[in-house]
DODREN-111579 format. One record per atom (N, C-alpha, C): residue in three letters; chain; x, y, z. Coordinates in nm, 2 decimals, always signed. Each point is the difference from the previous one (the first is absolute). Layout:
BEGIN
     r   c     east    north       up
   ALA   A        X        Y        Z
...
***
This chain:
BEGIN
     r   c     east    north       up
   UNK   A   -13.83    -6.73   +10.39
   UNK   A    +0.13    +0.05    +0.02
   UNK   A    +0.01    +0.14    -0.07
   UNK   A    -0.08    +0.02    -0.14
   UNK   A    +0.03    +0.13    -0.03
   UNK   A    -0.09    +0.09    +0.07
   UNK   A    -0.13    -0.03    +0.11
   UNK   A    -0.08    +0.13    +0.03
   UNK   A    +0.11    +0.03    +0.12
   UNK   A    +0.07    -0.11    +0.08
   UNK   A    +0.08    +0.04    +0.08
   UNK   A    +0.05    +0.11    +0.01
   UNK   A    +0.09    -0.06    -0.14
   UNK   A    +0.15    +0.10    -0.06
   UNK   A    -0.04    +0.15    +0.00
   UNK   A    -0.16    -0.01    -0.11
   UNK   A    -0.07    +0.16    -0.04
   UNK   A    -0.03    +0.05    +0.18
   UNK   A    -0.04    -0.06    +0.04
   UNK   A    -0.04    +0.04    +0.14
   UNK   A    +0.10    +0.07    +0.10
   UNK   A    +0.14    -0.08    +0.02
   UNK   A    +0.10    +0.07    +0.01
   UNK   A    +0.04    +0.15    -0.04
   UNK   A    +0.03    -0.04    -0.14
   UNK   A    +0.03    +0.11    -0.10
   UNK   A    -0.10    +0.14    +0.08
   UNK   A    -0.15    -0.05    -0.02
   UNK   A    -0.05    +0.15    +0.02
   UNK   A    -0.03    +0.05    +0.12
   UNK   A    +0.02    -0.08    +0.09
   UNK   A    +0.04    +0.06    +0.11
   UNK   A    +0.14    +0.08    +0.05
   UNK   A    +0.07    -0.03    -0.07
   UNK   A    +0.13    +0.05    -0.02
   UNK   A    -0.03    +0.13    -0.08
   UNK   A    -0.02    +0.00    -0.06
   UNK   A    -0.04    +0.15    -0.09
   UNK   A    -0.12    +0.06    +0.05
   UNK   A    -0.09    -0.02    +0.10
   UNK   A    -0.08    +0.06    +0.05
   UNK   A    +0.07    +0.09    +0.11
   UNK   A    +0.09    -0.09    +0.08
   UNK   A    +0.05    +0.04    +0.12
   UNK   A    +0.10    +0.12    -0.01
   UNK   A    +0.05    -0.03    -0.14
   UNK   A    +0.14    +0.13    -0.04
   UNK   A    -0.12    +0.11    -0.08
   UNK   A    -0.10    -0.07    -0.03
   UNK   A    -0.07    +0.17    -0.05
   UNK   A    -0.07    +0.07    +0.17
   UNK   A    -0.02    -0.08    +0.09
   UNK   A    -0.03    +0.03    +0.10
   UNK   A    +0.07    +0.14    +0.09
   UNK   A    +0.15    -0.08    +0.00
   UNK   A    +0.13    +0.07    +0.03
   UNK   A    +0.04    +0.15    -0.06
   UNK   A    -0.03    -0.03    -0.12
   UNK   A    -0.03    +0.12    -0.06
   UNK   A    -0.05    +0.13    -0.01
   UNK   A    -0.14    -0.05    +0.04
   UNK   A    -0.09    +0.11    +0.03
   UNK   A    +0.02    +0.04    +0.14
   UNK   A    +0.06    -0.10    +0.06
   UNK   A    -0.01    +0.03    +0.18
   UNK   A    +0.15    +0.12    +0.00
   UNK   A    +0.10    -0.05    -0.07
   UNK   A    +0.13    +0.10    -0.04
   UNK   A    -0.03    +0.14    -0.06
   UNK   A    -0.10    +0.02    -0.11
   UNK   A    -0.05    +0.09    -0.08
   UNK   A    -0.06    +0.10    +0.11
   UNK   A    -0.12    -0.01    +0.08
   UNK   A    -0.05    +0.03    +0.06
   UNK   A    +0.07    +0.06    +0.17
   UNK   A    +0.09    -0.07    +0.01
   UNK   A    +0.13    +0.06    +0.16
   UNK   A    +0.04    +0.08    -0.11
   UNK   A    +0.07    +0.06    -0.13
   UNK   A    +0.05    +0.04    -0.08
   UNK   A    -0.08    +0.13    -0.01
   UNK   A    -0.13    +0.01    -0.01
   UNK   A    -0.06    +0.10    -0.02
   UNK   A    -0.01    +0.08    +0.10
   UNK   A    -0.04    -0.07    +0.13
   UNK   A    +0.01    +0.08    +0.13
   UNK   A    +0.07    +0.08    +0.02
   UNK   A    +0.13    -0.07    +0.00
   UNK   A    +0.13    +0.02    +0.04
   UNK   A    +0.02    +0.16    -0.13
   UNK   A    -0.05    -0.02    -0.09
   UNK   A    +0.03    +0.14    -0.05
   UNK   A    -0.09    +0.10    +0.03
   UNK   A    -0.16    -0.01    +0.01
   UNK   A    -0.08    +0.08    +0.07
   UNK   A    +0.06    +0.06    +0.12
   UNK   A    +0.03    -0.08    +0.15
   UNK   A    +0.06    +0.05    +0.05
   UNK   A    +0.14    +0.09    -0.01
   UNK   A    +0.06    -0.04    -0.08
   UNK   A    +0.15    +0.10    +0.01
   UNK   A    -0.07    +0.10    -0.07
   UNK   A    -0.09    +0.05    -0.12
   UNK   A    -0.08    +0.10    -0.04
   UNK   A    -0.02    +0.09    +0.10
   UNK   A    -0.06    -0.06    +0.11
   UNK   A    -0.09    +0.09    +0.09
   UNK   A    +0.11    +0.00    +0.10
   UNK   A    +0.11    -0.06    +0.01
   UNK   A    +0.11    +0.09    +0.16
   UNK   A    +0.08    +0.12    -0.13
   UNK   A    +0.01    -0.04    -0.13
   UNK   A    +0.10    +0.09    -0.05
   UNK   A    -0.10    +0.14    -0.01
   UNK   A    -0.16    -0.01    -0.06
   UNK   A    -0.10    +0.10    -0.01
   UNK   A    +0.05    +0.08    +0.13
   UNK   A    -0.04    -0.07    +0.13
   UNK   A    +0.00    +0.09    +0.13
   UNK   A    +0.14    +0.03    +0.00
   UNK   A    +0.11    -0.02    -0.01
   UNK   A    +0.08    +0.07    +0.02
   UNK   A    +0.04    +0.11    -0.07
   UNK   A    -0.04    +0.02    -0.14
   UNK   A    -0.01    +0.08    -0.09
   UNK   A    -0.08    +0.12    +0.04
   UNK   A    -0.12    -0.03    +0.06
   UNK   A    -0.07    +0.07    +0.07
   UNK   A    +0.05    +0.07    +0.13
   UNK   A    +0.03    -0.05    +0.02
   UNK   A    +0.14    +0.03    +0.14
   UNK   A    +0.08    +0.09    -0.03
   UNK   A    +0.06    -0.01    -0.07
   UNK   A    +0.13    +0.12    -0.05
   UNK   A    -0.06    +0.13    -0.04
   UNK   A    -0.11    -0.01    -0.07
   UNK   A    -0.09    +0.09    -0.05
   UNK   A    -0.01    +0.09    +0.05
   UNK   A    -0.03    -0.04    +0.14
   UNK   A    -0.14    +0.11    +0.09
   UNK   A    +0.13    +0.08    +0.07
   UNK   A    -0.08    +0.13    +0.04
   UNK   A    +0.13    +0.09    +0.08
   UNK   A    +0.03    -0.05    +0.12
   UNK   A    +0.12    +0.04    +0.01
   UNK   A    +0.02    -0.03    +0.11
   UNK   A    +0.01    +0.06    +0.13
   UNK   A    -0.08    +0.13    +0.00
   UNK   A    -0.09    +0.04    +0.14
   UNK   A    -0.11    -0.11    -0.01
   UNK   A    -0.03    -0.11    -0.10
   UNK   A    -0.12    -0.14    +0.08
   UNK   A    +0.10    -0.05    +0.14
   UNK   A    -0.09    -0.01    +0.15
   UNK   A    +0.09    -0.05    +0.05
   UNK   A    -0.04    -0.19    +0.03
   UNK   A    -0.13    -0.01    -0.07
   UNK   A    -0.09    -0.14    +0.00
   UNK   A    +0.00    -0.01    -0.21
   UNK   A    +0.07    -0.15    +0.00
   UNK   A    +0.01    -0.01    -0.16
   UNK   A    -0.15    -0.12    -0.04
   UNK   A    -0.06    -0.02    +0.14
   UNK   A    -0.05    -0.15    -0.02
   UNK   A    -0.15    +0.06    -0.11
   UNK   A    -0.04    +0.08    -0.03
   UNK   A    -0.11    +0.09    -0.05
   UNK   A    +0.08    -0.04    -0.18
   UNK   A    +0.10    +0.02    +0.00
   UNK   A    +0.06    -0.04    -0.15
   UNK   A    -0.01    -0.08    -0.04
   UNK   A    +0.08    -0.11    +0.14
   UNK   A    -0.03    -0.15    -0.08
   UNK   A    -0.09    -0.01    -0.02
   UNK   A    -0.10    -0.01    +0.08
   UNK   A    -0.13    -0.03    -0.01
   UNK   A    -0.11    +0.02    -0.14
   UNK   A    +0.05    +0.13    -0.01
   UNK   A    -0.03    +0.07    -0.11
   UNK   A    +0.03    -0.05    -0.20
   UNK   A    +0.13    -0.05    +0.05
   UNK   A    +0.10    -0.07    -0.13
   UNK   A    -0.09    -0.18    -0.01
   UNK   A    -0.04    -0.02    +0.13
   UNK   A    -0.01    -0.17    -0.01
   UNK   A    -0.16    +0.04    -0.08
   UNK   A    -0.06    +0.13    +0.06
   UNK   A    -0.14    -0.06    -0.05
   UNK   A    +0.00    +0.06    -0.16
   UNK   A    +0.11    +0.10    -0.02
   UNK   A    -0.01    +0.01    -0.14
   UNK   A    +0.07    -0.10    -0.09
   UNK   A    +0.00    -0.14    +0.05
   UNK   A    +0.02    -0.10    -0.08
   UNK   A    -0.09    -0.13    -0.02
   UNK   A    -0.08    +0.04    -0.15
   UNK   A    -0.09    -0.06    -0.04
   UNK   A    -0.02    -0.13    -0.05
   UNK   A    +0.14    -0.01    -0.11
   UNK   A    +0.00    -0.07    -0.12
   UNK   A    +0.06    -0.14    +0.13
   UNK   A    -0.10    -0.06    +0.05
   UNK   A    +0.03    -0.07    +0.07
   UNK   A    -0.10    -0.14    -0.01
   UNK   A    +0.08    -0.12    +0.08
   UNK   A    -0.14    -0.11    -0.08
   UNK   A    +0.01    -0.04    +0.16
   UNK   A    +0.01    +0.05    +0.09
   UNK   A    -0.03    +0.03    +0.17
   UNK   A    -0.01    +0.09    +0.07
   UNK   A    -0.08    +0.03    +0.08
   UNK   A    -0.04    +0.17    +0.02
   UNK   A    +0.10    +0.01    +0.08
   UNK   A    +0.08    +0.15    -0.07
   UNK   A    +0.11    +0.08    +0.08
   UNK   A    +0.01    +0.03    +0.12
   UNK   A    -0.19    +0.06    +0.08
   UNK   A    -0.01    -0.02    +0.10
   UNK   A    +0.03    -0.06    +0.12
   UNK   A    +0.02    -0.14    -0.08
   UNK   A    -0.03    -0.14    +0.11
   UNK   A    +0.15    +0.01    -0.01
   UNK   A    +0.07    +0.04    -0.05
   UNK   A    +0.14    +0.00    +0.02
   UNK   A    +0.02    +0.04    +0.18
   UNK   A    +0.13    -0.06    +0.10
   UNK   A    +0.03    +0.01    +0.07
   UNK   A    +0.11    +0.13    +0.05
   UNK   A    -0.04    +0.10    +0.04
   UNK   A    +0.10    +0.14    -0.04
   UNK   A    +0.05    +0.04    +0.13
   UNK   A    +0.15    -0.03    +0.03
   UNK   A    +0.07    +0.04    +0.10
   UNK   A    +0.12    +0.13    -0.03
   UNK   A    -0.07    +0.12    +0.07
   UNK   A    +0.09    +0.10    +0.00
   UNK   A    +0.11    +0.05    +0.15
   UNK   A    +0.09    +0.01    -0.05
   UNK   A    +0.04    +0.02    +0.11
   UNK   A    +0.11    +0.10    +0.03
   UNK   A    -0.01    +0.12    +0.06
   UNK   A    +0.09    +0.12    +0.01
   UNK   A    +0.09    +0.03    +0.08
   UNK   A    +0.11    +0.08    +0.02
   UNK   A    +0.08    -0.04    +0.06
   UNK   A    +0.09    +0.17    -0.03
   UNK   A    +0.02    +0.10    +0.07
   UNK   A    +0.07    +0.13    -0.01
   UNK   A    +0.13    -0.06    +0.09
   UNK   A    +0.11    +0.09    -0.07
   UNK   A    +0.14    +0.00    +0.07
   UNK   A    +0.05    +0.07    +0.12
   UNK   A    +0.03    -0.05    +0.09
   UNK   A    +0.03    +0.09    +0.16
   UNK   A    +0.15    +0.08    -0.06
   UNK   A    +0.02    +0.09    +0.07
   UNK   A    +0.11    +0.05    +0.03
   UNK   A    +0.13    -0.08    +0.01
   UNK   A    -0.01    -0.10    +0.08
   UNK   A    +0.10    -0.14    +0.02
   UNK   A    +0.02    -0.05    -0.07
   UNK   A    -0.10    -0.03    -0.14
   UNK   A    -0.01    -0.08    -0.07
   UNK   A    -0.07    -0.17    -0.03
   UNK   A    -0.08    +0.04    +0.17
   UNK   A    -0.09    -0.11    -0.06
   UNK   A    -0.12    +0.03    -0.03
   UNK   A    -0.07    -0.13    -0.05
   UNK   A    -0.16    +0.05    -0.07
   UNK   A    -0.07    -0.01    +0.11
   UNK   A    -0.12    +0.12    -0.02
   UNK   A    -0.12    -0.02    +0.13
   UNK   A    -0.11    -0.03    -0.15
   UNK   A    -0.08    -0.10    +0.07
   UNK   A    -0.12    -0.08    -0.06
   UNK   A    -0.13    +0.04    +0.07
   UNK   A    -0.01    +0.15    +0.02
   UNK   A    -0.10    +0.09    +0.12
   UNK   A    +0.03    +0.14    -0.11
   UNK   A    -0.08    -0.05    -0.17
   UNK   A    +0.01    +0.18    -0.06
   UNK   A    -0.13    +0.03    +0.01
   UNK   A    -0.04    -0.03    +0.10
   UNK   A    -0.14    +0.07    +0.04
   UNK   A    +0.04    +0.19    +0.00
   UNK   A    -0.06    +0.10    -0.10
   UNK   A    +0.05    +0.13    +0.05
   UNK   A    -0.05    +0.03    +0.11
   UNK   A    +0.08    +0.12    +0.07
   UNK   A    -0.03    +0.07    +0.12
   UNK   A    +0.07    +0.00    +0.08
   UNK   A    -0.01    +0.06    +0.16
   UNK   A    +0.09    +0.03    +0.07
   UNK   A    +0.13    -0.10    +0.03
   UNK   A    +0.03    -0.13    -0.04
   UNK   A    +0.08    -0.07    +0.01
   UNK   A    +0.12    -0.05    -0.11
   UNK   A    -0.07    +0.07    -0.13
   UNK   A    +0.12    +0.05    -0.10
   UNK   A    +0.11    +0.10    +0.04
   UNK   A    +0.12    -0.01    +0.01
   UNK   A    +0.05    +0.12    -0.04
   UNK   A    -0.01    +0.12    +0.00
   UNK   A    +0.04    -0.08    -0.16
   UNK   A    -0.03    +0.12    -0.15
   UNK   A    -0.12    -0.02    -0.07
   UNK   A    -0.03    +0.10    -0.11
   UNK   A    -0.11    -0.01    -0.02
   UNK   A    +0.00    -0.15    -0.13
   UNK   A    -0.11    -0.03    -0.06
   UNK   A    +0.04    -0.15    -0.09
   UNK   A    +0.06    +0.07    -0.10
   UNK   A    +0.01    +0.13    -0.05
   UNK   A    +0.07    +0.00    -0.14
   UNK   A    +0.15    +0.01    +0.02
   UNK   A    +0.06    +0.00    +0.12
   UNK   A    +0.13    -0.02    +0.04
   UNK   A    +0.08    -0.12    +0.06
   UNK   A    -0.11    -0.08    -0.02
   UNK   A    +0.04    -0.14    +0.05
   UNK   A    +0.04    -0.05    -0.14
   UNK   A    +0.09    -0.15    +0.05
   UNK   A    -0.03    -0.12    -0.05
   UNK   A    -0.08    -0.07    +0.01
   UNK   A    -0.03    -0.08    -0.11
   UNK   A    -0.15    -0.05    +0.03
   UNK   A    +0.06    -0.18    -0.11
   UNK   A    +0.00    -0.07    +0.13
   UNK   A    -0.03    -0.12    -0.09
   UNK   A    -0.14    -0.07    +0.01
   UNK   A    -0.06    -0.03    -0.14
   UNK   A    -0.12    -0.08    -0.03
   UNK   A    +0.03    -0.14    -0.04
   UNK   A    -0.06    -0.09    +0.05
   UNK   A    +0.02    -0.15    -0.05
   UNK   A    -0.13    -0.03    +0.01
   UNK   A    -0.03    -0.06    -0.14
   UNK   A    -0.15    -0.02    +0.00
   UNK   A    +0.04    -0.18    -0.10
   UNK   A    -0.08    -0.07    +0.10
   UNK   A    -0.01    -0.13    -0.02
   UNK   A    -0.17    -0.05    -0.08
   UNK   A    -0.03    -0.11    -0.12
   UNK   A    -0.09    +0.03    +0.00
   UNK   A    -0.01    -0.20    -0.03
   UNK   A    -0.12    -0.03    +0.02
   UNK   A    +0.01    -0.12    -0.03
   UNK   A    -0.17    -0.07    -0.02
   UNK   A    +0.03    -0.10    -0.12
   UNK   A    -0.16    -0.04    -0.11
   UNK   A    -0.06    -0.06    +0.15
   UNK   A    -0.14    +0.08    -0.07
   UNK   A    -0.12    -0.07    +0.12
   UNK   A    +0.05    -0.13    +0.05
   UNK   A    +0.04    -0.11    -0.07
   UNK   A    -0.01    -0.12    +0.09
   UNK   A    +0.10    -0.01    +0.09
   UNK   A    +0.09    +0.09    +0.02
   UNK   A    +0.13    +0.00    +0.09
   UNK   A    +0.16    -0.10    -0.07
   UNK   A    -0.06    -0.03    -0.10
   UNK   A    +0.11    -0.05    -0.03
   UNK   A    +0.09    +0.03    -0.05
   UNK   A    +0.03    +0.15    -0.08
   UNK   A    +0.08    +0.05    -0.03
   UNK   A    +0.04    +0.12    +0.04
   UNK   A    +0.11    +0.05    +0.01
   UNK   A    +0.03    +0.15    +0.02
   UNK   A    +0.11    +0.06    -0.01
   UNK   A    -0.01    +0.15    +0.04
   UNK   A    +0.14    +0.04    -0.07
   UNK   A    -0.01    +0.13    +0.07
   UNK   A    +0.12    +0.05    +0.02
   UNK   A    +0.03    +0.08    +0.07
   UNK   A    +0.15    +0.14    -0.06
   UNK   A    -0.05    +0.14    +0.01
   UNK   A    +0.05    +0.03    -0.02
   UNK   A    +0.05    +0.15    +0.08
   UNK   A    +0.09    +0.06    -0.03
   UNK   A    +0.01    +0.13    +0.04
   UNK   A    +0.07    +0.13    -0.03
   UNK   A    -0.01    +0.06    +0.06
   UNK   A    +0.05    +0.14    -0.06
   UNK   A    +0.03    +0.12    +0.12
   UNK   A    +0.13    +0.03    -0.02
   UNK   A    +0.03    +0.15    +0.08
   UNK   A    -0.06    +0.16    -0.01
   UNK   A    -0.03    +0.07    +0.00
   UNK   A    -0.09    +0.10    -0.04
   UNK   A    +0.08    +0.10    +0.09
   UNK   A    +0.08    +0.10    -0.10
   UNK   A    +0.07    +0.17    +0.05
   UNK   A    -0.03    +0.09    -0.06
   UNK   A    +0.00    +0.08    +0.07
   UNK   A    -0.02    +0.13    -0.03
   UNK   A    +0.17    +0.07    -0.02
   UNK   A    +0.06    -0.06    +0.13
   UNK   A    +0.14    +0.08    +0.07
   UNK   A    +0.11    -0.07    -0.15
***
């Protein structure tokens, strides 16, 4: 009866130390990640804004993040741009050249750069408006 009882007992306390580490560890991610969308957005505001392609920043901000216990690379990096029409909608085509307008340091420029841990299971998403005017 008592190896039962102890038998019980430590599987019970194995299972909540289990939980723990499984919680500890989505905890750490979950901050790596938001690191590296706040890094690239940081980077984002930075650069001038005659850039009329930001995806070179992000890029740039994810790989300058080292202090990491999963490579920043394997991160999953979605950028995605978007200049203001005259009307007021967004065109998702800031390719420069003959089909801009104006030139990019006169645009609006929205960036949303989404980034999410190698295994797909987490992510985060952020964004930013970018003027000159």
């Amino acid at each position: 009866m008592t190896v039962v009882l102890l038998g019980i007992i430590v599987i019970a306390v194995l299972s909540a130390v289990r939980a723990s580490v499984r919680a500890s560890t989505t905890a750490e991610t979950a901050a790596e990640v938001e690191t590296l969308v706040v890094n690239a957005i940081d980077q984002v505001t930075r650069e001038p804004i005659t850039t009329c392609d930001y995806t070179d920043a992000v890029t740039a901000a994810v790989e300058r993040y080292t202090d990491s216990t999963w490579d920043p690379i394997a991160a999953h990096v979605i950028v995605e741009q978007a200049y203001l029409e005259p009307d007021g909608s967004w065109t998702n085509d800031p390719t420069p050249g003959d089909n801009m307008p104006v030139p990019c340091a006169q645009q609006v420029w929205r960036v949303t750069v989404t980034i999410s841990a190698p295994d797909g299971g987490l992510s985060r998403t952020i964004q930013v408006v970018k003027s000159e005017i």
